[in-house]
Each structure stands twice: as structure tokens, then as C-alpha cells.
N, C-alpha and C positions, 0 to 999 in steps of 0.2 A: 703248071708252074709249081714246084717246090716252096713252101715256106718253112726254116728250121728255126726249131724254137727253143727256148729253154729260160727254166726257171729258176732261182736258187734264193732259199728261207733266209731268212731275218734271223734274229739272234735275239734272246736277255741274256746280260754278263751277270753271273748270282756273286762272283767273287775274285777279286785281282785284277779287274780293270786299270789300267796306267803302269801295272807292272811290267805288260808288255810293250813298251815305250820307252828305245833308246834317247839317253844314256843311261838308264836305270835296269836293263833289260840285262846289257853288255857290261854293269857294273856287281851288280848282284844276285841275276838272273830275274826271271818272272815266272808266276802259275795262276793261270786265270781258270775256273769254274763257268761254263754257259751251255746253252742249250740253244738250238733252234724252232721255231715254231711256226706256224704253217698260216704265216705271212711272206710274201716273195714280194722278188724281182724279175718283171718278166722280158725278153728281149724277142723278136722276133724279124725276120730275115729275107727279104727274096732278091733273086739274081736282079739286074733290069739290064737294058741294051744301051743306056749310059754308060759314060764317062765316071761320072761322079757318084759320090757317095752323099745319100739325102736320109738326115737323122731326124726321126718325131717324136719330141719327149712326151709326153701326154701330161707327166708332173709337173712343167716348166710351161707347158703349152705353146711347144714352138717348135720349126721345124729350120734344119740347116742344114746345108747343100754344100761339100767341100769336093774338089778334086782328092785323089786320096795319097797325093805329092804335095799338095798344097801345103805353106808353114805358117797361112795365116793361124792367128789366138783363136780358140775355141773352147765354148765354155761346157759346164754341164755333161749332158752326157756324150755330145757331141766329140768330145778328147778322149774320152773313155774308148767312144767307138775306132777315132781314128789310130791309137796308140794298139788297140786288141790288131784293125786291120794292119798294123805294120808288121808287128809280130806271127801274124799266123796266116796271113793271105798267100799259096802259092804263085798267084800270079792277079794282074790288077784286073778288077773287075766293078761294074758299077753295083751300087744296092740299095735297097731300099732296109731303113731298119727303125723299128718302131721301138720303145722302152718304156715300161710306167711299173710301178712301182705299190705294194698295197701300206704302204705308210711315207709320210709328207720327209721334204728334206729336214735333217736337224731332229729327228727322231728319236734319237740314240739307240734305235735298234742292228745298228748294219747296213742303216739302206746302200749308204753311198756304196760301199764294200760290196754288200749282195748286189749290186749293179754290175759292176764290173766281175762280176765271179758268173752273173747269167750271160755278161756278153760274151766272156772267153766260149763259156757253152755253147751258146749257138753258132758261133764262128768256129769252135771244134767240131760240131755236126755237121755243117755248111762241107767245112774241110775233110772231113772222115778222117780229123787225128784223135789220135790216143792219150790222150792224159790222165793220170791219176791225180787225184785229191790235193796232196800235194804240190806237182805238177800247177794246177789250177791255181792254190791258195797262193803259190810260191810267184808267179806270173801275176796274179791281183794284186800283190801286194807289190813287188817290182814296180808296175806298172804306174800305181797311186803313190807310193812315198817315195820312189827313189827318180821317175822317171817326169812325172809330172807333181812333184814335193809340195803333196799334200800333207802336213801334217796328221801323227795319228800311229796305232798301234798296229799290230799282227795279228790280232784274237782276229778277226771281223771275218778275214779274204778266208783262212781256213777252218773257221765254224762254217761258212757258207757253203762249201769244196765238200766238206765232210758230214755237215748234218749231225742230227741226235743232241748226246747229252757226251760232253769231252771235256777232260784236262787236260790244260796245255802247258808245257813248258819251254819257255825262252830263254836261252842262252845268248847274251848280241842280236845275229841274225839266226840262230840256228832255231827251230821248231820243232818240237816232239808232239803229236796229237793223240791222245791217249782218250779213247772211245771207250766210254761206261756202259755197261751191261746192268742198268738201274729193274729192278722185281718191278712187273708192271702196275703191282697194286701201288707200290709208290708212284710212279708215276700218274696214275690214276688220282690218287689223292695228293699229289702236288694242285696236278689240274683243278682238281673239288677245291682246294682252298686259295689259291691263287688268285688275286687277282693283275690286272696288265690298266693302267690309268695311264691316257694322256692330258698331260697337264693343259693344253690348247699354249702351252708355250714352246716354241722352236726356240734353238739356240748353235751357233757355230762353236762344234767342239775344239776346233784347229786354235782359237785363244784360248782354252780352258787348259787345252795341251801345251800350249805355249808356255802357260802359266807354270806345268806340274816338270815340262826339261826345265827350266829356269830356274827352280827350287834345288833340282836333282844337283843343277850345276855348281851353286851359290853352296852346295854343299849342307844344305839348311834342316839340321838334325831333327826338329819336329816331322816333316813331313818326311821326311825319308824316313824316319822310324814308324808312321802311318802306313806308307808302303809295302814296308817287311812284314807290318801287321797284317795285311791284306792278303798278303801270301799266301800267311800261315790260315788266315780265313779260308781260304780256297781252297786247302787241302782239308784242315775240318770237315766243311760243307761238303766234300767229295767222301771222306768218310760216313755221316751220319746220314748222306743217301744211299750208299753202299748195304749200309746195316738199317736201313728203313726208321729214321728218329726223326720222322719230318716235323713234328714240334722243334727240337734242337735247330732245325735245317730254319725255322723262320727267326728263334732267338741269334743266330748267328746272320740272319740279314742286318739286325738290328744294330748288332756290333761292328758288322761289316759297314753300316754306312755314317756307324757314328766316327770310325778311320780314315774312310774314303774323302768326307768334308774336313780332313786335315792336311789332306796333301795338297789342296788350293785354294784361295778363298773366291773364288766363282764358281766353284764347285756346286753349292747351293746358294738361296736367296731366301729372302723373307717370305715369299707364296711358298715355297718348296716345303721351309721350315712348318708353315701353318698347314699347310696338306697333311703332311707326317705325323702331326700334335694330332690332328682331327682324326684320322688312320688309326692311331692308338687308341686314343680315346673309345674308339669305336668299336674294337676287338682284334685289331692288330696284331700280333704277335711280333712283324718286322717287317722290315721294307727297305729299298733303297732305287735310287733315280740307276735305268739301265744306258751303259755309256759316260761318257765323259762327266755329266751333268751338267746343269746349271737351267733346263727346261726337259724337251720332250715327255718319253714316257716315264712313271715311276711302276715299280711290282710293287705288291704287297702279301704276307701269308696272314691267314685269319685265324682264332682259334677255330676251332669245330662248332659247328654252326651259326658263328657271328659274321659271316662272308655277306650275308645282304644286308645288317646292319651298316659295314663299311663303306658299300657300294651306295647306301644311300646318303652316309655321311659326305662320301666325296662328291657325289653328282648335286647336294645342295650348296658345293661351294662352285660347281662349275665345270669340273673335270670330265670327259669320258672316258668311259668306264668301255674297254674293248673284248671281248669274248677271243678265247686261242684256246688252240691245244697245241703241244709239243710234234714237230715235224720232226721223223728220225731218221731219215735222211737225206742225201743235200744234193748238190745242183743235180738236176736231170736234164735231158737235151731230147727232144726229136722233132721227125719231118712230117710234112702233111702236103699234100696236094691241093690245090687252091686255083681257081680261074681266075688271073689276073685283075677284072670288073671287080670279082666281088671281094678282096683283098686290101684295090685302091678305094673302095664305096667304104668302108670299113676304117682307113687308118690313115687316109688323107688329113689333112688340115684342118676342113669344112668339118671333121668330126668332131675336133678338138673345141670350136666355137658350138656344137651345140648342148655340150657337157655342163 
């Protein structure tokens, strides 16, 4: 038995988060700043002699069984998979399809996005089609805002498609993804002073978005003038990693996220704000929440040699403290052979309860 797999990285946005978010997108354009890192989405495949299609999230810890005509509501990943199967199935067949994920919903890293960017994966593998990057990003993103209107931006489906370290630009719907050739010793010493904190707070980005079209629309000159800021952050940031000034690259987190907490006011919260105070305090340089905000992860850059002073600052208020390096690039897909036994022993149910 065939199992086709595939995976596709997580993201941090360093800069222009919300610009790619019509009407602001299709009014002024957008340039977001991110990088992927070698946190996934994993999805995984096999034919069965059913009918039906039986999806097991391992995140949600549930399993559900749709005919793949069926219009009953489906939540989670479950719609994800049956909206990829409508799309790409040459013909009906039943499946087995497992999904989990290495960071919680409400993350702010991509998850939901790198989910549906691993499923089109393995269902392009399964399929033996051809898609490029694009292709992919352009299909996740379809899929999630337009088809099942999820609120939410562009950056996500095509960091996950394309991997590495990219700048994007948005036009409306149009996307340009413009791939950095970053000196690896910067990269290197991004990673050396970097840190990745989860706040242990989830939060639903889809209000925080709600929040930032509503401001765009109201026409509400503070915040829209936050957003132009952000832009322009985003192309600095791409600059002064270009020309290796990773000092500058953490003083513009700083700036960057004191703009970002102007385009909504749930943007951030009073833990967030004390996280960040305590962050600095401690040798910080800059930081900002990756994603919409209002919980999930924060980053932070450190001076030279102050990185475990911070890590200890944050983990006595609560926070952990995650270990990454940068993933350079992005979804991959293949097959494996598998004896049906040791497959279903593996990714049943009965697994999920002893987790």
C-alpha cells in the first residue's frame, strides 16, 4: 500500500503583516518581509476500498468520515481536505488521511495556511500533478478566503509553497514572491540571536482581521497611516539583511511592532505589552508578536550575548521559549510503501487517546 506524504514550514512575518489583507492590499498595495522555519504541517494519504473519505486530525483529536459528495458542515481540517479532494481528484476514490501539525491552532505562525499548502501536496503526489509554487500558494489561498471565507491575508499559502526568506508584493489579488539570496553567515547569526516565545496564549486571528478591513474601510487615517509604515518597514528589513546589519534588522522589529499595535486595538494586550517591557529590559534589541496578534508566538532579536539573559527573563514570567532554525524551502511531497496493519496500528483513533 502507498502512503503520499507531505509537508510544508510554518512562517514568522518580520514585517508587513495586514498589508496583505484586502481592501488595503487592492487600495495601496502590500510588502510583507518572512521567512519559514523548520516547523510543519504534516498530511499524510492512503487509497482504501471505501466509499468515503475518513479525516484524523491529531490537533483537534478527532476523526471524520464524509462521503466526498456529501454538503454536510465540516470543520477543521476535515473541509480543508474535502475542498483539496474536489479540486484535484481525478476520479472518486475513498481515503484515509491523517494531519497534525508542529505548532497549536491560533499560533500565528501559518498553521492553518501550512495545512492546506501540505494537503494540496500530498493530494498532488497521490495525483502525479504538476504544480508550481504558485500554483500551490494560489489554490490555498482560493481555497481558505474565497471558497470557504476564512478571513485573513495572502503571505501564509505562499511562504509555505515557496519556503526560505521572501518578499512579497500585493497588488489586490495579484502576488509577486521575490526569493532573498540572504549571506549565510547572516543567517547564522539571525538564528544565534533569535529568539521564537510562545506566549501559552492562542487567539482567533479572523477578529483581529476583522478589526484591521473595518479601520481600512471607516477610512481611519491613524491606522492606515501604521500600515504604509509597515510597508516601508519591510522593505528596510529586506535591505539591511541584504547588506548583513542584523543590529538595524532587530532595531526595526522594534519600530515595526510599535506601527503594527496601531492598525488595531487587539492587536496587543496587557500580558503582551509586559512580555515586551520585560524582553527589553533584558537585552532585547526588538521584537514583535508573528501574525495578526493579540496571543500565539512573539520573536525577539537580542544584543550579542544577552540571548540567555532574555530566555530567562521570559520563561520566569511563563512563556516558552521554542528552539528553530530557518527552513529554506517549502512544501515537499513523496510516497512510501506501507502494509496496511502497520499504518492503521499507527494513525487510528485508539492512537490519538493514548497521546
Amino acid at each position: 500500500m502507498e502512503v503520499f506524504r507531505s509537508r510544508a514550514p510554518l512562517r514568522i512575518s518580520f514585517a508587513g503583516g495586514g498589508t496583505d489583507v484586502n481592501p488595503f492590499a487592492s487600495l495601496y498595495g502590500g510588502f510583507v518581509l518572512n521567512v519559514t522555519i523548520n516547523k510543519y504541517a504534516y498530511t499524510s494519504i492512503v487509497r482504501t476500498k471505501s466509499s468515503n473519505v475518513s479525516v484524523t486530525s491529531y490537533d483537534f483529536e478527532k476523526t471524520t468520515e464524509f462521503c466526498s459528495q456529501s454538503l454536510a458542515t465540516l470543520e477543521n481540517d476535515a473541509c480543508f481536505v474535502r475542498s483539496v479532494y474536489q479540486h484535484l481528484m481525478s476520479k472518486a476514490s475513498g481515503l484515509d488521511v491523517i494531519t497534525h501539525n508542529d505548532a497549536p491552532p491560533g499560533s500565528g505562525l501559518g498553521s492553518s495556511s501550512a495545512m492546506m499548502v501540505s494537503i494540496i501536496g500530498a493530494f498532488k503526489e497521490m495525483e502525479n500533478q504538476v504544480m508550481s509554487p504558485y500554483d500551490i500558494g494560489r489554490l490555498a489561498h482560493d481555497i481558505e478566503r474565497l471558497e470557504l471565507k476564512q478571513l485573513g491575508g495572502m503571505q501564509d499559502q505562499y511562504a509555505s509553497a515557496f519556503g526560505g526568506f521572501n518578499f512579497m508584493e500585493f497588488d489586490g489579488d495579484s502576488v509577486l514572491v521575490n526569493r532573498l539570496k540572504i549571506d549565510p553567515w547572516v543567517v547564522r547569526e539571525l538564528e544565534y540571536n533569535m529568539i521564537l516565545v510562545y506566549t501559552q496564549k492562542s487567539r482567533l486571528s479572523s477578529n483581529i482581521i476583522e478589526d484591521q478591513i473595518k479601520n481600512v474601510k471607516a477610512n481611519k487615517a491613524d491606522n492606515i497611516d501604521a500600515m504604509k509604515q509597515i510597508k516601508q518597514h519591510a522593505q528596510d528589513m529586506k535591505r539591511v539583511l541584504l547588506t548583513g546589519k542584523t543590529n538595524e534588522f532587530g532595531e526595526l522589529l522594534h519600530e515595526a511592532w510599535q506601527q503594527k499595535k496601531m492598525m488595531a486595538s487587539s492587536i496587543t494586550n496587557d500580558e503582551l505589552d509586559e512580555m515586551y517591557d520585560v524582553a527589553k529590559k533584558a537585552g532585547a534589541i526588538g521584537g514583535k508578536v508573528s501574525g495578526a496578534g493579540g496571543g500565539g508566538f512573539m520573536m525577539f532579536y537580542c544584543e550579542s550575548n544577552r540571548k540567555r539573559d532574555v530566555v530567562s527573563a521570559l520563561e520566569k514570567m511563563g512563556a516558552r521559549v521554542e528552539s528553530f532554525k530557518f527552513e529554506l524551502e517549502g512544501v515537499e511531497s513523496w510516497r512510501n510503501v506501507r502494509s496496511e496493519q502497520k499504518f492503521k496500528r499507527h494513525f487510528s483513533p485508539g492512537f490519538l487517546a493514548q497521546q
